[in-house]
ZALOBA-757323 format. One line per 8 residues: for each residue y, z, x of C-alpha. Coordinates in nm, 3 decimals, padded with zeros to 5 digits, always signed. Layout:
// residues N
Y:Z:X; ...
//
This chain:
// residues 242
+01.825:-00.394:+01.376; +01.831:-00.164:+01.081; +01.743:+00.214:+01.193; +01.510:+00.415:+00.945; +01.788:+00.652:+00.788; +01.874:+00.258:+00.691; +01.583:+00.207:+00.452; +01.612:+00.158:+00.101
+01.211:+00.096:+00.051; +00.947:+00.364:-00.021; +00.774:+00.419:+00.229; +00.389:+00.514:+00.060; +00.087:+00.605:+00.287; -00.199:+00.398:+00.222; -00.598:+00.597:+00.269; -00.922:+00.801:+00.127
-00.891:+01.097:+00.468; -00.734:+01.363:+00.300; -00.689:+01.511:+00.626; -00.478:+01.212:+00.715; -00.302:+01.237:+00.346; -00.183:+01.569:+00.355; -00.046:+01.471:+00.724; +00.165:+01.252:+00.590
+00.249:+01.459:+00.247; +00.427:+01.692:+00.533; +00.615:+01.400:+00.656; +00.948:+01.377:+00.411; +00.959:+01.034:+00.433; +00.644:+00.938:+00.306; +00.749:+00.908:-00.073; +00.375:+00.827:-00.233
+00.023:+00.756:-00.182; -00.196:+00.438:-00.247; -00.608:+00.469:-00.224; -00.873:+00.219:-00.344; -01.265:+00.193:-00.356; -01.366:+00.011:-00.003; -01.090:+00.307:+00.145; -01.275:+00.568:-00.034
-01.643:+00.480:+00.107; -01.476:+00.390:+00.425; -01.360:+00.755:+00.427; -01.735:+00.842:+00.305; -01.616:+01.005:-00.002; -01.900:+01.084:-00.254; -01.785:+01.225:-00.616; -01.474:+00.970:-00.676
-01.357:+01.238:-00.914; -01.374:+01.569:-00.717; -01.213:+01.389:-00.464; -00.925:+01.280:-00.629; -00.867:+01.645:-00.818; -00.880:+01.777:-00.420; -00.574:+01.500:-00.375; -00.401:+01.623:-00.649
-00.428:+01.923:-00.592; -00.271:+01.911:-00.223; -00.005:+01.674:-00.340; +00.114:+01.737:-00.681; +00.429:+01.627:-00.722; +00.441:+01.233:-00.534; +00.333:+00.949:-00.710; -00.047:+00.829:-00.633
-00.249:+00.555:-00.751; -00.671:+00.576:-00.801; -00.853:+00.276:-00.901; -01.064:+00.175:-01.177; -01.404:+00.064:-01.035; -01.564:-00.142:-01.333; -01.598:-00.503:-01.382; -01.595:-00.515:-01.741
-01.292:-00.486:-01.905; -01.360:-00.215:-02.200; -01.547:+00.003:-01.898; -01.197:-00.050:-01.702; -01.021:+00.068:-02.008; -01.231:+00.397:-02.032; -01.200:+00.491:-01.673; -00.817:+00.390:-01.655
-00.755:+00.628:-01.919; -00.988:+00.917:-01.739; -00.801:+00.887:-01.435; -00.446:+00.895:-01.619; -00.532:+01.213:-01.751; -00.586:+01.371:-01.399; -00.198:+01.432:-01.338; +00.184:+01.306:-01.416
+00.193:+01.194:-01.103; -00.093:+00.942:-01.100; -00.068:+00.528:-01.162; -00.388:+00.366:-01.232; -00.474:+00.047:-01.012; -00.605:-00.230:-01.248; -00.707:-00.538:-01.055; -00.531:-00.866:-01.181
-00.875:-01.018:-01.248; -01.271:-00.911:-01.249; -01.519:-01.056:-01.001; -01.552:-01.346:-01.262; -01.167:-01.416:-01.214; -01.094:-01.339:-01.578; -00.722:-01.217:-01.576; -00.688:-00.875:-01.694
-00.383:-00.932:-01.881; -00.499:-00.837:-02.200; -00.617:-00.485:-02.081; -00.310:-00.453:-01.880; -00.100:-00.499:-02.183; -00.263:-00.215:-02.377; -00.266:+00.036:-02.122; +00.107:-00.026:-02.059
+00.184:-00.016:-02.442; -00.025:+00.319:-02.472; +00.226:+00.452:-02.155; -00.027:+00.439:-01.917; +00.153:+00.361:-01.562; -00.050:+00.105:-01.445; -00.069:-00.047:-01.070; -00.161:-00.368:-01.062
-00.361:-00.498:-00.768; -00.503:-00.744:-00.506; -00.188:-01.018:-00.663; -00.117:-01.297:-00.411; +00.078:-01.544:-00.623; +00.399:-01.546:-00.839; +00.173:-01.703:-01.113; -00.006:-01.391:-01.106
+00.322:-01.165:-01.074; +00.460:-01.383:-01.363; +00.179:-01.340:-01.532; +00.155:-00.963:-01.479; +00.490:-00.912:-01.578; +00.483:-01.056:-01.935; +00.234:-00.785:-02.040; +00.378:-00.498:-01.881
+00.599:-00.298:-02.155; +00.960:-00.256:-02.065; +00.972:+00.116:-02.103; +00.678:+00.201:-01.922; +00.710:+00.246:-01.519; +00.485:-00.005:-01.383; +00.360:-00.148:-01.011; +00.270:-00.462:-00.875
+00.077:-00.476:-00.563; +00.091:-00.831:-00.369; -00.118:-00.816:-00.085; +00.182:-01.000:+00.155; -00.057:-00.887:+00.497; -00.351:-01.122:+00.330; -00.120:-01.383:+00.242; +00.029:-01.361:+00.621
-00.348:-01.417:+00.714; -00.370:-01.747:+00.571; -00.142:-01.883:+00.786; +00.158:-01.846:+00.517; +00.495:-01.641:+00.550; +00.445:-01.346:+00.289; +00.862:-01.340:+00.323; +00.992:-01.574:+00.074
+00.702:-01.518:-00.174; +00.753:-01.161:-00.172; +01.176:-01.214:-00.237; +01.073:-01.433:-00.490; +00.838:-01.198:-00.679; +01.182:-00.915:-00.698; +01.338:-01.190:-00.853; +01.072:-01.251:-01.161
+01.020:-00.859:-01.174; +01.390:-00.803:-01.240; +01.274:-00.943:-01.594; +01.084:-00.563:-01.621; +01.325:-00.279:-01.490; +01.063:+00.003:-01.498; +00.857:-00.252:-01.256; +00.807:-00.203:-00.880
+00.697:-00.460:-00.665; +00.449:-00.275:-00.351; +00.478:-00.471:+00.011; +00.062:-00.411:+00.015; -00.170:-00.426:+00.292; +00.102:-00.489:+00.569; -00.026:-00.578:+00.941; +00.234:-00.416:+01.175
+00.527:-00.224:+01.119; +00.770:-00.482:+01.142; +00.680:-00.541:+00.775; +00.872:-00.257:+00.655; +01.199:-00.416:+00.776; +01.060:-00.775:+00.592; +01.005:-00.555:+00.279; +01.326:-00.372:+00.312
+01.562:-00.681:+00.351; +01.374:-00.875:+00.058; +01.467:-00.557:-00.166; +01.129:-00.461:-00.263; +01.077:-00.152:-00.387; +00.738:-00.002:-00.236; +00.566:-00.072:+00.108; +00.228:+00.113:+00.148
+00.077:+00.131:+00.478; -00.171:+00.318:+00.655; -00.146:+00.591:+00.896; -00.140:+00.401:+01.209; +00.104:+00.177:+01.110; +00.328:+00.477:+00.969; +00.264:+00.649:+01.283; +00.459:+00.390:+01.453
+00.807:+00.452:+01.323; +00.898:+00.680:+01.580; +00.912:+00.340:+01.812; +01.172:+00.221:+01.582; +01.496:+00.150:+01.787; +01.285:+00.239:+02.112; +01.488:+00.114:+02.400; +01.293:-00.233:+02.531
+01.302:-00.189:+02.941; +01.147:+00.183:+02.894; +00.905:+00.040:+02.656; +00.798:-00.221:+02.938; +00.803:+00.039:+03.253; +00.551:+00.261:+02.970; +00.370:-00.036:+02.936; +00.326:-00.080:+03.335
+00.274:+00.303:+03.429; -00.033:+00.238:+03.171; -00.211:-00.045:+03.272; -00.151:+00.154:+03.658; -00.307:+00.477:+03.547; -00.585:+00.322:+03.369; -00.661:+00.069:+03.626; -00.700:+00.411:+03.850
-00.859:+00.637:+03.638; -01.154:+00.400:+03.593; -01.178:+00.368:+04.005; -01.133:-00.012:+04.028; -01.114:-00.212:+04.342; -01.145:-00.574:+04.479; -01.277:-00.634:+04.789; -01.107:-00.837:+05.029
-01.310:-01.107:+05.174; -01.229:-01.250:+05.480
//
């Protein structure tokens, strides 16, 4: 298997703790930083603003992406070009539709044509990625985010959609295709050998790469000692009946 000095993705962390960010800004490897809404409440953020100017402010100088949090399309607009103004390091996350599945192609187009780095989100299809990548101007460095861990969860292999969607994006040089919402770190190698750009991932998954390479038989006698010490440390017995 590939080792990590091997990897030609990005390797972005993926949260709203800024704790848990600014553990991973000391990490070298960790190239960027993802966040949305549901991670932000999750992380029981209040002011959306103040807490991204706190980000910011402990990591200046990798690439992050905020979110718009509107539904209608001129509101999206106004906050996507608030939140570009907050740094040179920031990409604004536009989701591909609203809640009434109207495509926001049209807004995407004028945000990329005024420079605005844009991130496009929650994508699970290459109609959508083809879509996408018609409006996104060629000079201006623009994401797409395709949720392959949702896609997995339907029962479908994210593998050849996701080499598929490098393919159309090649169109768009400036464009980066994100490995989003991935389920165990074994989708970093998928995401690596389909030549995507970007995998984000959250902290526990990230946290995992120092098992990369981990020799197997140790791995199971760790495994055992565990179950051992546990099984003792909570006192269990069976009684033998005759």
């Amino acid at each position: 298997m590939s080792t990590i000095a091997d990897l030609k993705v990005k390797l972005f962390a993926d949260g709203a703790d800024l704790a848990g960010m600014k553990e991973m800004y000391a990490n070298p490897m960790i190239k960027g930083f993802t966040t949305n809404p549901t991670l932000m409440r999750k992380a029981g953020v209040q002011d959306y603003k103040a807490f991204a100017h706190q980000v910011l402010e402990a990591i200046p100088d990798r690439p992050i992406s905020f979110e718009v949090f509107a539904d209608d399309f001129d509101e999206m607009e106004r906050q996507a070009l608030e939140i570009a103004s907050w740094g040179k390091n920031v990409s604004v996350k536009i989701p591909v539709t609203n809640t009434r599945k109207l495509f926001a192609g049209p807004l995407i187009e004028r945000l990329s044509k005024a420079g605005v780095a844009l991130n496009v989100t929650a994508v699970t299809s290459l109609d959508q990625v083809r879509s996408i990548i018609e409006r996104f101007a060629p000079t201006t460095p623009a994401i797409i985010s395709v949720f392959a861990g949702r896609i997995a969860d339907t029962g479908r292999d994210p593998v050849p959609l996701m080499a598929e969607a490098v393919n159309i994006m090649r169109a768009k040089p400036k464009a980066e295709l994100i490995w989003a919402s991935p389920r165990e770190l074994l989708n970093i190698f998928q995401a690596d050998s389909v030549g995507c750009h970007i995998i984000t991932a959250t902290n526990d998954i990230l946290k995992k790469l120092s098992l990369v390479g981990k020799d197997l038989e140790h791995y199971s006698l760790e495994t055992v000692q565990m179950f051992y010490k546990d099984a003792q440390a909570a006192g269990y017995k069976i009684k033998v009946t005759a």
